[in-house]
C-alpha positions in Angstrom: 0.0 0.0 0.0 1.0 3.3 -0.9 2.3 5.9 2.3 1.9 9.5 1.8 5.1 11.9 0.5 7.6 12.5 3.0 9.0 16.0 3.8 12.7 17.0 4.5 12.9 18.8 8.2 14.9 21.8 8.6 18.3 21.1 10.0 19.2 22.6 14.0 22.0 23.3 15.2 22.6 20.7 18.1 21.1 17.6 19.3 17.9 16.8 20.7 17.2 15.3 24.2 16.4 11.7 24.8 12.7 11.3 25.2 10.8 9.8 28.2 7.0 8.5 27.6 4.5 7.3 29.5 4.4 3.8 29.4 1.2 2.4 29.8 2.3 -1.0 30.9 4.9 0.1 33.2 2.1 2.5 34.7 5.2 5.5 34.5 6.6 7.8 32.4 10.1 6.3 31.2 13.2 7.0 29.3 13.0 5.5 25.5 16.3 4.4 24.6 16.7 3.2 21.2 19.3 2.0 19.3 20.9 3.8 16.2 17.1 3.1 14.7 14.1 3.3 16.7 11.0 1.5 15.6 7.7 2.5 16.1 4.4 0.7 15.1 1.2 2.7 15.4 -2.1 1.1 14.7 -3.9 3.0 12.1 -7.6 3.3 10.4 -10.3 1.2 9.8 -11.1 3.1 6.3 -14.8 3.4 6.4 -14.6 7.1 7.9 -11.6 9.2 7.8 -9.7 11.5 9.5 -12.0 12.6 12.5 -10.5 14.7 15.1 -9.3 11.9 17.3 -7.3 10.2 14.5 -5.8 13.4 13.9 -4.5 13.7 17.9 -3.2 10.6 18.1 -1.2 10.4 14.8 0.0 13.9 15.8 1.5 12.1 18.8 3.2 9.5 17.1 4.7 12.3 14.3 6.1 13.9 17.7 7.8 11.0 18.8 9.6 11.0 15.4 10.3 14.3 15.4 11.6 14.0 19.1 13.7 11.0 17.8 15.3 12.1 14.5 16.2 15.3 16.5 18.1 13.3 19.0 20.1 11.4 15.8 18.2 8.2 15.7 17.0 7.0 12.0 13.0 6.3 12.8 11.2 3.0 11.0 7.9 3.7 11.3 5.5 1.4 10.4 1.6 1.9 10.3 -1.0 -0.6 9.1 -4.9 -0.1 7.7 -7.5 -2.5 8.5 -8.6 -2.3 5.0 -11.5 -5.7 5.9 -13.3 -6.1 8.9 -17.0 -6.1 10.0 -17.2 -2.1 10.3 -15.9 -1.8 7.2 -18.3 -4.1 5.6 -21.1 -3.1 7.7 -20.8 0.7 6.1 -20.7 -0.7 2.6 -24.0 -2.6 3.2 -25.7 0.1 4.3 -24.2 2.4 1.7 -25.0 0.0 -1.2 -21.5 0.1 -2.0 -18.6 -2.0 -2.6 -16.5 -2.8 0.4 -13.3 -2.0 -1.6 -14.4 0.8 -3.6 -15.2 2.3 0.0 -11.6 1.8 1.7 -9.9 3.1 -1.2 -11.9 6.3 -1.3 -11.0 6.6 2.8 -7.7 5.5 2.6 -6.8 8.4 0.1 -8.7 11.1 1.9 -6.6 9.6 4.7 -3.7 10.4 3.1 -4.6 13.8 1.9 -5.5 14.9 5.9 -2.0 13.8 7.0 -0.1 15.7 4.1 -1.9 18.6 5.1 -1.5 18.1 8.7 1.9 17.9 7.9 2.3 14.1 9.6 5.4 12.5 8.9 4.7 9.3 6.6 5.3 5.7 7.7 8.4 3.9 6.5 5.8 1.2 5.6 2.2 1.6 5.2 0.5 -1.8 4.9 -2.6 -2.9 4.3 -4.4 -6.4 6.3 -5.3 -7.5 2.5 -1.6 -7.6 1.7 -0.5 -9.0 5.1 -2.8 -12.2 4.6 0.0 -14.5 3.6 1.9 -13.3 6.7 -1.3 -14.2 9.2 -1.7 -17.4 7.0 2.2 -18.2 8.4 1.3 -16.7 12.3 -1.9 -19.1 12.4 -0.5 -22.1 11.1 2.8 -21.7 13.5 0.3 -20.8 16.5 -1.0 -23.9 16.0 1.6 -26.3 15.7 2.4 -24.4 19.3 -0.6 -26.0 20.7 -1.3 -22.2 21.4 -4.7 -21.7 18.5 -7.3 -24.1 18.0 -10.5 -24.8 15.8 -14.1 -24.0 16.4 -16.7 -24.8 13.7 -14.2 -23.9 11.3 -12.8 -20.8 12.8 -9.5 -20.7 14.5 -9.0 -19.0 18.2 -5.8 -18.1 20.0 -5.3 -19.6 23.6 -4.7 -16.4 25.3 -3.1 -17.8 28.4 -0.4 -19.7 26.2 1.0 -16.0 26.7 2.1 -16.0 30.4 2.7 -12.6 30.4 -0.7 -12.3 28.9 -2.7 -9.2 31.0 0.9 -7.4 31.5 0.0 -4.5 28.5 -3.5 -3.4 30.4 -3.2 -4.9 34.0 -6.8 -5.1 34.1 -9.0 -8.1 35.9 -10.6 -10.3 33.8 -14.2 -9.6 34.7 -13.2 -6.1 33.5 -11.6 -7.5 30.0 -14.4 -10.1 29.5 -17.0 -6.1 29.4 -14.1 -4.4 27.4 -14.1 -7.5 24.9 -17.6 -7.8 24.7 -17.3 -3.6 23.3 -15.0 -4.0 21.5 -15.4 -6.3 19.0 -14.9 -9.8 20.6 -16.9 -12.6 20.8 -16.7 -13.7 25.1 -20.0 -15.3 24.8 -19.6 -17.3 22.1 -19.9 -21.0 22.8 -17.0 -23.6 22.4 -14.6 -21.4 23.3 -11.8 -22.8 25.7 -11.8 -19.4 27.3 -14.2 -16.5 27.1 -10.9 -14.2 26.2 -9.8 -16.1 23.2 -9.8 -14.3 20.4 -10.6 -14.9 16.7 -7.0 -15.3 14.7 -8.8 -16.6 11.4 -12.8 -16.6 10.6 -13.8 -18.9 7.8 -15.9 -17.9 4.6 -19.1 -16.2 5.4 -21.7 -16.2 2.3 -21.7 -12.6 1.0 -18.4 -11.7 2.2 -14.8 -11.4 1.4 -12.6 -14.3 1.9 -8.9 -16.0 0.3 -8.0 -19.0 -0.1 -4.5 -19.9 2.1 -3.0 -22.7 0.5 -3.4 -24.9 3.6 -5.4 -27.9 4.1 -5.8 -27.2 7.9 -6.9 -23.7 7.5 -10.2 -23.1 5.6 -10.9 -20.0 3.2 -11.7 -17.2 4.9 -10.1 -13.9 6.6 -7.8 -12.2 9.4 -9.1 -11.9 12.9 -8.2 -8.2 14.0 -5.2 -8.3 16.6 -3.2 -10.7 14.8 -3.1 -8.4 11.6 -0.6 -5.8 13.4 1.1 -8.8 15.4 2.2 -10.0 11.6 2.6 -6.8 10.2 4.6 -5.1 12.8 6.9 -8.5 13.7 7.5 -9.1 10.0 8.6 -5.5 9.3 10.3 -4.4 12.8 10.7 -7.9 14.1 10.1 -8.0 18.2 10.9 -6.2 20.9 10.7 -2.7 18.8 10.8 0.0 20.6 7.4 1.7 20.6 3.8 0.2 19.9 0.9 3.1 19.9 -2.4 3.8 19.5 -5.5 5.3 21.0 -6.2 4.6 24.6 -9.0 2.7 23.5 -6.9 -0.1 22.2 -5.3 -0.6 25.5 -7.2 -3.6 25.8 -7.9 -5.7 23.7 -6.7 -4.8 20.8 -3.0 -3.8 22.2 -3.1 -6.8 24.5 -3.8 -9.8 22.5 -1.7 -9.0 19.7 1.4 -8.7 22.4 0.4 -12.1 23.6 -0.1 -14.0 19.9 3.5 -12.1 19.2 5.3 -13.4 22.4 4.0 -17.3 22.1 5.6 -17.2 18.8 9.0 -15.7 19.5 9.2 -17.7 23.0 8.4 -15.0 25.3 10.3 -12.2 24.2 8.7 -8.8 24.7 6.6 -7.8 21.5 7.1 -4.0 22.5 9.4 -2.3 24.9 6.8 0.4 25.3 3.2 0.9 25.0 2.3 4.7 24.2 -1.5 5.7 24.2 -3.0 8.9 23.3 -6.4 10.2 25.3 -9.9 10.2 23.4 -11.2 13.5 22.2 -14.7 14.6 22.3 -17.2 17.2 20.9 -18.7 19.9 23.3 -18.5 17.7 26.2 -19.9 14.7 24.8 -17.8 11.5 23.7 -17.2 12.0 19.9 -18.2 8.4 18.3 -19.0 7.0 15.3 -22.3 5.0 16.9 -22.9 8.8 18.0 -22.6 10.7 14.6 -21.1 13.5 16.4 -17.4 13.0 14.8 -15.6 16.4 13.5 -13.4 15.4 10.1 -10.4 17.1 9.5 -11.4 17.1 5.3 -14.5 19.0 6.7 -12.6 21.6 7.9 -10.0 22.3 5.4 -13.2 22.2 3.0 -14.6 25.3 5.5 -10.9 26.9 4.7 -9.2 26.6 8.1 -5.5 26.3 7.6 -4.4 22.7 8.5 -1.6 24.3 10.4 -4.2 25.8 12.6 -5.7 22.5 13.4 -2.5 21.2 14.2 -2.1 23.9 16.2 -5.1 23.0 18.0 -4.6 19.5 18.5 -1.1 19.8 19.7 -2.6 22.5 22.6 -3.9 19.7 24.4 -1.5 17.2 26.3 -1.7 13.8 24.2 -2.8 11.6 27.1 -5.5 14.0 28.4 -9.2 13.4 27.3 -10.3 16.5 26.1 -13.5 17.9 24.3 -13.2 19.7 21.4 -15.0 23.1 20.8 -14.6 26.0 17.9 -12.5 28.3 20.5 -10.4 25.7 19.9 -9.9 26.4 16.6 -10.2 30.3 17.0 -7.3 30.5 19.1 -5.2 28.4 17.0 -5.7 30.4 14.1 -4.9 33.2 16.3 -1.8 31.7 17.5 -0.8 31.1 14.1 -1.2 34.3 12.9 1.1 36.0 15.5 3.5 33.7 14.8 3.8 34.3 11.5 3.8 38.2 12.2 6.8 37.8 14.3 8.9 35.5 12.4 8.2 38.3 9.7 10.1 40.7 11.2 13.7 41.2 10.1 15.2 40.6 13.9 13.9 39.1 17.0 15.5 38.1 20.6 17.9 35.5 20.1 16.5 32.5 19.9 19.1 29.4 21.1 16.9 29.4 24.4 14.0 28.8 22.7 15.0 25.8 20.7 16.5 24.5 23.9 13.2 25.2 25.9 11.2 23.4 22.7 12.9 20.4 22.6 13.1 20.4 26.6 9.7 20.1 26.7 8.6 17.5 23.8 11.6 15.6 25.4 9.6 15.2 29.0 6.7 12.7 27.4 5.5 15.4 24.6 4.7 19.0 26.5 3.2 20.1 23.6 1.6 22.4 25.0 4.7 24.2 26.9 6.3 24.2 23.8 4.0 26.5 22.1 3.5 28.4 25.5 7.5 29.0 25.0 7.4 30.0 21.2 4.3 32.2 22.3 7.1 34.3 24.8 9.5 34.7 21.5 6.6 35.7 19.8 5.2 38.3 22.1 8.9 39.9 22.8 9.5 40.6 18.8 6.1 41.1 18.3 7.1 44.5 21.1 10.3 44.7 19.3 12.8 43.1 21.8 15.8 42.2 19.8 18.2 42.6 17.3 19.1 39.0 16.2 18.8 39.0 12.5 19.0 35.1 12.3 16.4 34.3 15.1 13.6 34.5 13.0 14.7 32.1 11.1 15.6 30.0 13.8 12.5 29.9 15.4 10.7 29.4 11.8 13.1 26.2 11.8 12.6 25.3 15.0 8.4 25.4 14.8 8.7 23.4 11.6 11.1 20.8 12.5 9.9 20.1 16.0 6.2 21.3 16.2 5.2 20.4 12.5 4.1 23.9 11.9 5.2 25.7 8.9 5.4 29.4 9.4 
């Protein structure tokens, strides 16, 4: 599958700091410590509606960390997949009338277009769950010779507690997982299972819906189950114990979860990620933005209304990425209003020096993503030339360089 163009970032003088992250399975924030590359794999859309506002925050958060890490002299692979078939996506095309495929591709680009705009650093890889089928053919079939997957009615389930560290991603109870599964699109009821928290690795043909053949016996026609798409996508392109797996906070558990535990039973145990990075859930006025709701804001709606994606960023990148937040149009207003100020003082032919503010900027995304003190800080330069403080005829362009490499902001 195609990614979307990459950009060149403006070169700094210097060298970022190392970056510490909360780390939702430690419960702490921690200091990431990557090798010369450091690999991140962040779950991306189901491509039935695209981008809404929460998409938007979270892959915001996961451009930081790549900004945070290039800037600190590490060469980021970045890996995001699409879940280009499953039952939401082919729920939407029923109701539509319209082909399942015709639909993803039509989201996938308009996908694509929100993050160029956004100015989202691409993905190294970009892969699709149709492509990645040969690769959970091979997971299955292994997971079974394990002992750890077995058949039911022609599906195949994964033994969850094959993985003893299974549980260590969330730490939650398993009353509490069994209500999570249940709304989140597993099956705990479901009779014949060995355990209400296995999870689906492989469903057989259904009539009226997509399915490919795998060239096993064993294994029926038929298609992925959901968490063991990014378990073979992100093993077979960054191979285990990568550095960083993210997502929304709502696939803590059990999205996040289960594919850690099919990943680990097939390497023997070692750790699938080192971290686990989750962004918070952004809502509309106060109320939780959801698709079942119809209450979702789309980034493509608003550039259509002619707000400068920069703005939006802007916006987004106000808010601290683990907080839940609500989204409102002072949102926006300020943003654009921040922008514009901005752009008036980088304007001017000299400003206050501006080494401390580079320092101050990466300071802050350094200490688990301060977004927001990092604009706080570029609001102070902004303020003091905007009052005429200063005679530095390269800080302009310093800060210009230092919003657009670090922040994502082109001024």
């Amino acid at each position: 599958m195609q990614t979307w163009p990459a950009t060149d970032l403006p070169d700094l003088p210097g060298r970022g700091l190392p970056l510490r992250l909360f780390d939702t399975s430690a419960g702490q924030v921690v200091t990431t410590d990557p090798g010369p590359e450091a690999r991140i794999y962040a779950c991306g859309i189901t491509p039935y509606d695209a981008t809404h506002l929460g998409h938007a925050s979270t892959y915001l958060t996961f451009d930081l960390v790549q900004r945070v890490w290039r800037d600190a002299g590490h060469d980021v692979h970045y890996v995001q997949n699409v879940t280009d078939v499953d039952d939401p996506l082919l729920e939407r095309a029923n109701r539509d009338g319209e082909d399942w495929l015709e639909l993803a591709e039509r989201e996938i680009e308009l996908f694509r277009e929100d993050m160029v705009a956004l100015a989202v650093l691409p993905p190294r890889e970009y892969v699709g769950a149709v492509e990645a089928i040969p690769a959970v053919v091979d997971i299955v079939r292994r997971l079974r010779e394990l002992g750890a997957a077995y058949d039911l009615d022609g599906d195949t389930y994964f033994s969850v507690h094959t993985d003893p560290r299974f549980g260590s991603v969330s730490h939650l109870d398993e009353a509490t997982m069994t209500v999570l599964c249940a709304e989140r699109g597993g099956d705990p009821d479901r009779a014949g299972k060995k355990h209400p928290l296995d999870c689906l690795l492989w469903q057989s043909a259904r009539p009226g819906e997509p399915s490919w053949e795998t060239g096993d016996p064993d294994l029926p026609a038929g298609r992925p189950g959901w968490h063991v798409e990014c378990a073979a996508i992100a093993l077979g392109h960054l191979g285990p114990s990568f550095d960083v797996q993210g997502g929304g906070r709502d696939l803590v558990f059990p999205h996040h979860e289960m594919s850690a535990s099919e990943a680990q039973v097939l390497t023997g145990g070692e750790p699938f990620a080192r971290h686990y990075v989750h962004a918070g859930m952004v809502g509309l006025n106060g109320e939780k933005m959801s698709k079942s709701q119809g209450n979702l804001v789309f980034v493509s709606a608003l550039r259509r209304a002619g707000h400068d994606p920069a703005a939006i960023r802007l916006a987004l990148l106000a808010h601290h990425y683990r907080d839940d937040w609500s989204w409102t149009d002072d949102d926006l207003t300020a943003a654009e209003q921040r922008l514009a100020r901005w752009r008036q003082s980088v304007g001017r032919a000299t400003g206050p020096p501006a080494e401390d503010l580079l320092a101050a900027v990466r300071r802050h995304l350094a200490d688990d993503l301060d977004a927001a003190a990092a604009l706080a800080a570029v609001d102070g330069w902004a303020e003091l030339a905007l009052s005429g403080g200063g005679s530095d005829a390269g800080a302009p362009d310093l800060v210009r360089r230092t919003v657009d490499a670090l922040l994502g902001v082109g001024l």
